[in-house]
C-alpha positions in Angstrom: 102.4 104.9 89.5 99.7 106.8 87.7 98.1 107.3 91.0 101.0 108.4 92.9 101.4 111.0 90.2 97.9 112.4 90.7 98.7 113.0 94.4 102.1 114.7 93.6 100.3 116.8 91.3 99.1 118.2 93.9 102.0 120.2 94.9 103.6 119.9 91.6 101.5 120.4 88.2 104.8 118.8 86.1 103.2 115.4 87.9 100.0 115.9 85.5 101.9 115.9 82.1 103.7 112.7 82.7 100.6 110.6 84.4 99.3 109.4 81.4 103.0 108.1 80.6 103.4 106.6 83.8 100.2 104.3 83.8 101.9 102.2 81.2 104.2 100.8 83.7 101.2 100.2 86.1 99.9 97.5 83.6 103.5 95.3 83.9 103.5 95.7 87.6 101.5 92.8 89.3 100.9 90.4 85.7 105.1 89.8 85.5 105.6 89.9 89.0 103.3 86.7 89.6 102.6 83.7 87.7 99.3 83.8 88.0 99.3 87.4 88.1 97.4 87.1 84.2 93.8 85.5 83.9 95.4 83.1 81.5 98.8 81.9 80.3 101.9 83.0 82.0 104.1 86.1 81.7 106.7 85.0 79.9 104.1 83.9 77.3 102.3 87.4 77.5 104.9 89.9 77.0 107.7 90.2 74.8 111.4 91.3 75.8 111.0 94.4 73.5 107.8 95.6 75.7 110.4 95.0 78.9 113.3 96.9 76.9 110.6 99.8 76.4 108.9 99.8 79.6 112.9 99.4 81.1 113.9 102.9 79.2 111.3 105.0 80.1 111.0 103.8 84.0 115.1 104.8 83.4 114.2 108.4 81.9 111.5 108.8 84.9 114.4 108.1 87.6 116.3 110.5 86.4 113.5 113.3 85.7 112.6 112.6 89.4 116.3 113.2 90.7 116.5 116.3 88.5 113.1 117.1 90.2 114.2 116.1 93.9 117.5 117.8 93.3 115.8 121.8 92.6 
């Protein structure tokens, strides 16, 4: 995500202020996907369902920040 933000910023500077943001969702994307996606344990043993809630809400807020975006 963070990475697909850096190349939008490139035609859109808004991009920049919410990489940082986005990068947090990069870290759940592969380890909860896969069971063996971790170097040890399992996902369901690594996060908690309040990091999902979280991470859930602001992937939420970023959908509709990108419509709003798509949509000018």
């Amino acid at each position: 995500m963070a990475e697909l933000c850096e190349t939008a910023s490139m035609k859109d500077s808004d991009f920049k202020t919410i990489k940082k943001r986005t990068a947090t969702l990069d870290i759940y994307y592969i380890p909860t996907r896969y069971p063996n996606g971790l170097p040890v344990g399992i996902p369901s043993e690594a996060y908690q369902k309040e990091d999902a809630e979280g991470r859930s809400r602001y992937a939420m807020k970023l959908l509709i920040w990108l419509k709003r975006k798509s949509e000018r």
